[in-house]
C-alpha positions as CSV (number, residue, x, y, z in Angstrom):
1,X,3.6,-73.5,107.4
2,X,7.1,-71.9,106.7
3,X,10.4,-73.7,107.4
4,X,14.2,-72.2,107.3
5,X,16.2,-74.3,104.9
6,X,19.8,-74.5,106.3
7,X,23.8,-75.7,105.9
8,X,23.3,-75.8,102.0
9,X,26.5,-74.2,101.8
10,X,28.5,-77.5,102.5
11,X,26.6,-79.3,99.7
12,X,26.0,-77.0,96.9
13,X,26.3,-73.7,97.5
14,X,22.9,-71.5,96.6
15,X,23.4,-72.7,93.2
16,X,20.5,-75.3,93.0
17,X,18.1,-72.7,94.9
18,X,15.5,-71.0,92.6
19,X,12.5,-68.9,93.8
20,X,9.0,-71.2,93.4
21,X,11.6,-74.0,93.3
22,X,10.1,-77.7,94.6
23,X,12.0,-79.3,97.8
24,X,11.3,-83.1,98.6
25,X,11.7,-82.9,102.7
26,X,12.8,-86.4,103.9
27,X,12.4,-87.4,107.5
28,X,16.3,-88.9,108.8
29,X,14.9,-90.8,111.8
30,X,19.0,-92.6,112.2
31,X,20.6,-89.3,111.9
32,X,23.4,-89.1,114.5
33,X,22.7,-85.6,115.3
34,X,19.2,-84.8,115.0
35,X,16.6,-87.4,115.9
36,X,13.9,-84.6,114.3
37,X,16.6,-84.3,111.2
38,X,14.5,-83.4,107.8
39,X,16.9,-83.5,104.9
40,X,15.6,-81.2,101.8
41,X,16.5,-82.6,98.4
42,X,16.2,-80.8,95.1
43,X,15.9,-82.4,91.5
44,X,19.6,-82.4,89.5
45,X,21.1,-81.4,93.3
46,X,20.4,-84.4,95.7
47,X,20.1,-83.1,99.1
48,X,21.0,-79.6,99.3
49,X,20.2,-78.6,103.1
50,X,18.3,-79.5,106.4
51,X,15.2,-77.3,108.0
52,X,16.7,-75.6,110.8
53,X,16.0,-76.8,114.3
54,X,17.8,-74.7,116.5
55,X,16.4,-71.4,118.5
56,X,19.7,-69.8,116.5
57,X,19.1,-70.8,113.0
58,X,14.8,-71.0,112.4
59,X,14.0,-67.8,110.9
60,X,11.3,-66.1,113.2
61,X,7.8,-66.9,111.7
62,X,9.1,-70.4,110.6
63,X,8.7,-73.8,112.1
64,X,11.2,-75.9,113.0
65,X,12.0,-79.3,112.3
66,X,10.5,-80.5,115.3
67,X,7.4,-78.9,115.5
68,X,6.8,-80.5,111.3
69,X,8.3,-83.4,112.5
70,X,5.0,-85.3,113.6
71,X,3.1,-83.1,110.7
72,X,4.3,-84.3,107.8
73,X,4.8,-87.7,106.5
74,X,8.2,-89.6,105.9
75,X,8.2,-87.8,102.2
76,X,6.8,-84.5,101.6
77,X,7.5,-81.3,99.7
78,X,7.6,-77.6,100.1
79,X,8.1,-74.5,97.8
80,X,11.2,-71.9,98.0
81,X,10.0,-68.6,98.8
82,X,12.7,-66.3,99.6
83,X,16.6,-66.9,99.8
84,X,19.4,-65.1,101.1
85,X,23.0,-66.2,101.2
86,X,22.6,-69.0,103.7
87,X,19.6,-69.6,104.4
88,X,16.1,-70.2,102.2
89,X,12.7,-69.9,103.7
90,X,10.0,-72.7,102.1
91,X,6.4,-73.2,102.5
92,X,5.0,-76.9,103.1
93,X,2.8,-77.4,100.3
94,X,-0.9,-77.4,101.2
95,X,-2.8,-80.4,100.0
96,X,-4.6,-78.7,97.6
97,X,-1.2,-77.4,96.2
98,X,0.2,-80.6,96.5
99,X,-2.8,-81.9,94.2
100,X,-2.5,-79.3,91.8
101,X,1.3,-80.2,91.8
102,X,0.8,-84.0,90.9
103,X,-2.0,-83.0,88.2
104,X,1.3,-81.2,86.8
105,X,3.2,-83.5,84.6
106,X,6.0,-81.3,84.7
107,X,6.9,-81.3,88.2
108,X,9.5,-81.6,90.2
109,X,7.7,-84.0,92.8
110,X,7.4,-86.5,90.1
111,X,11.4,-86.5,89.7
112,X,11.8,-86.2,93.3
113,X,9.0,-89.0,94.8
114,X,10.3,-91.7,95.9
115,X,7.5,-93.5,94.6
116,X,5.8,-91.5,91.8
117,X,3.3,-94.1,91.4
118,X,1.6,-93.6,94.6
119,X,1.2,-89.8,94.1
120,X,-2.2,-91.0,93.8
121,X,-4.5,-87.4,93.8
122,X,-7.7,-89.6,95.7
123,X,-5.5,-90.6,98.3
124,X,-3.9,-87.0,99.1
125,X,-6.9,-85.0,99.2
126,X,-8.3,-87.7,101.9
127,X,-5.1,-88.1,103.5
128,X,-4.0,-84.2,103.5
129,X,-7.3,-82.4,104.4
């Protein structure tokens, strides 16, 4: 699944955006103008962007926040793949990327996890099949 990461502008610019670069999504179930809001958050950055929602600004080929919404849980990540001056298209990590990602000690979804101790490899593959 692809998603169209949008409105990075207002945070930081396209600085923290790097091809292959990790994005923690984060579900913003309170956010006043989205119900379906998912934030995307970057190591050294803090959140940098949405994914778009709106028939304007999803990239065609991409999902929207609504239609991941329901598909992802509360926390999850995705992988830059292209970028452009305002806008990035990611891929939602599979679960066996996800795995692979976690048996990385280097990654950026250790930094990023809210709980790194529960990036428990068992559980995902179960979980994310």
């Amino acid at each position: 699944m692809f998603i169209t990461i949008i409105a990075f502008n207002k945070f930081h610019g396209s600085k923290p955006l790097k091809l292959n670069g990790i994005v923690k999504l984060v579900k913003e179930p309170d956010n006043k103008y989205d119900a379906e809001a998912i934030a995307c958050e970057m190591r050294y950055f803090g959140k940098i962007g949405y994914v778009a929602n709106s028939v304007s600004s999803v990239v065609k080929g991409c999902m929207s926040s609504g239609r991941i919404y329901d598909k992802i849980d509360d926390e999850y990540f995705a992988r830059i793949k292209f970028i452009t001056d305002n806008l990035a298209i990611a891929k939602i990590l599979s679960s066996d990327e996800f795995v692979a990602e976690i048996e990385n000690p280097e990654s950026d979804v250790h930094y990023l996890s809210e709980n790194p101790a529960e990036l428990d490899i068992e559980y995902i593959k179960k979980h994310y099949s």
